[in-house]
C-alpha positions in Angstrom: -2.6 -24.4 -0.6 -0.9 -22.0 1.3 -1.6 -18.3 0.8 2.0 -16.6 -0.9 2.3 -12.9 -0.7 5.6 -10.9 -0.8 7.2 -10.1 2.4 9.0 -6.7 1.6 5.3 -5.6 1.5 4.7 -5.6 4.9 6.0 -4.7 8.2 6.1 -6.4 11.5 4.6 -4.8 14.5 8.1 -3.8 15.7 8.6 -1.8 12.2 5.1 -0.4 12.4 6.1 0.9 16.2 9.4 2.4 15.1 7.8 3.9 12.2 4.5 5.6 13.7 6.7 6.3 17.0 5.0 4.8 19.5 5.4 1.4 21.4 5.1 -2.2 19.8 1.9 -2.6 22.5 -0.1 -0.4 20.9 0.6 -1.2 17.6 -0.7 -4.8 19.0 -3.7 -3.0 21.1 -5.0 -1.6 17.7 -4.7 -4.3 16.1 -6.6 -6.4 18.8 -8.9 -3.7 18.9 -9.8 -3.8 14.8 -8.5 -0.3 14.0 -4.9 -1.3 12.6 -5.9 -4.6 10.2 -3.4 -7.3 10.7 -2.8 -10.5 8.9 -1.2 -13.2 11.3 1.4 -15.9 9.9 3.1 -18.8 11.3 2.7 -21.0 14.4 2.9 -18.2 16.6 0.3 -15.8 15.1 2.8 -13.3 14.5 1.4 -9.9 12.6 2.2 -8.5 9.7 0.9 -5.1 8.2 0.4 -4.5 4.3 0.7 -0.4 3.5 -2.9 -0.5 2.4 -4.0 -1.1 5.7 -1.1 1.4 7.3 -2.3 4.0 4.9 -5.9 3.7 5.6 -5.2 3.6 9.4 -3.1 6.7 8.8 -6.0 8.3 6.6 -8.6 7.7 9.6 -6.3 9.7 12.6 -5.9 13.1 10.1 -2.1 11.3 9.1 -1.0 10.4 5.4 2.5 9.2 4.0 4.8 11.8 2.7 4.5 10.7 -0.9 1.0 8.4 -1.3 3.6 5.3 0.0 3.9 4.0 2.9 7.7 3.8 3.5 9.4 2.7 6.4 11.0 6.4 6.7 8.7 9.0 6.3 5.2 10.0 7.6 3.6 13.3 7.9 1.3 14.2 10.8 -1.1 16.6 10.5 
């Protein structure tokens, strides 16, 4: 049986890009590289990234989300 989970819970690595500011290839190069955990779906392998493991990326580069959430609009940089 197919694993179900609840797409408005993650982001795509053009979201991820747009939301951390930086270009869709790194988003892909940490993710290759193990830092940025991605979970892959369909024929193509496309990524997908759940807040847990946006928030625990963010947490290990001295980042965190404005309000405990991921959210597609607001991240604090410290």
């Amino acid at each position: 049986m197919a694993q179900m989970y609840r797409t408005e819970y993650y982001l795509t690595a053009r979201e991820l890009a747009r939301l951390l500011n930086v270009h869709i290839n790194t988003v892909r190069r940490w993710s290759d590289r193990g830092l940025l955990k991605a979970y892959r779906i369909g024929p193509r392998g496309d990524r997908r990234f759940s807040k847990e493991s946006i928030a625990e990326f963010l947490a290990s580069h001295g980042c965190r989300p404005c309000s405990g959430n991921v959210r597609r609009e607001h991240v604090i940089v410290q």
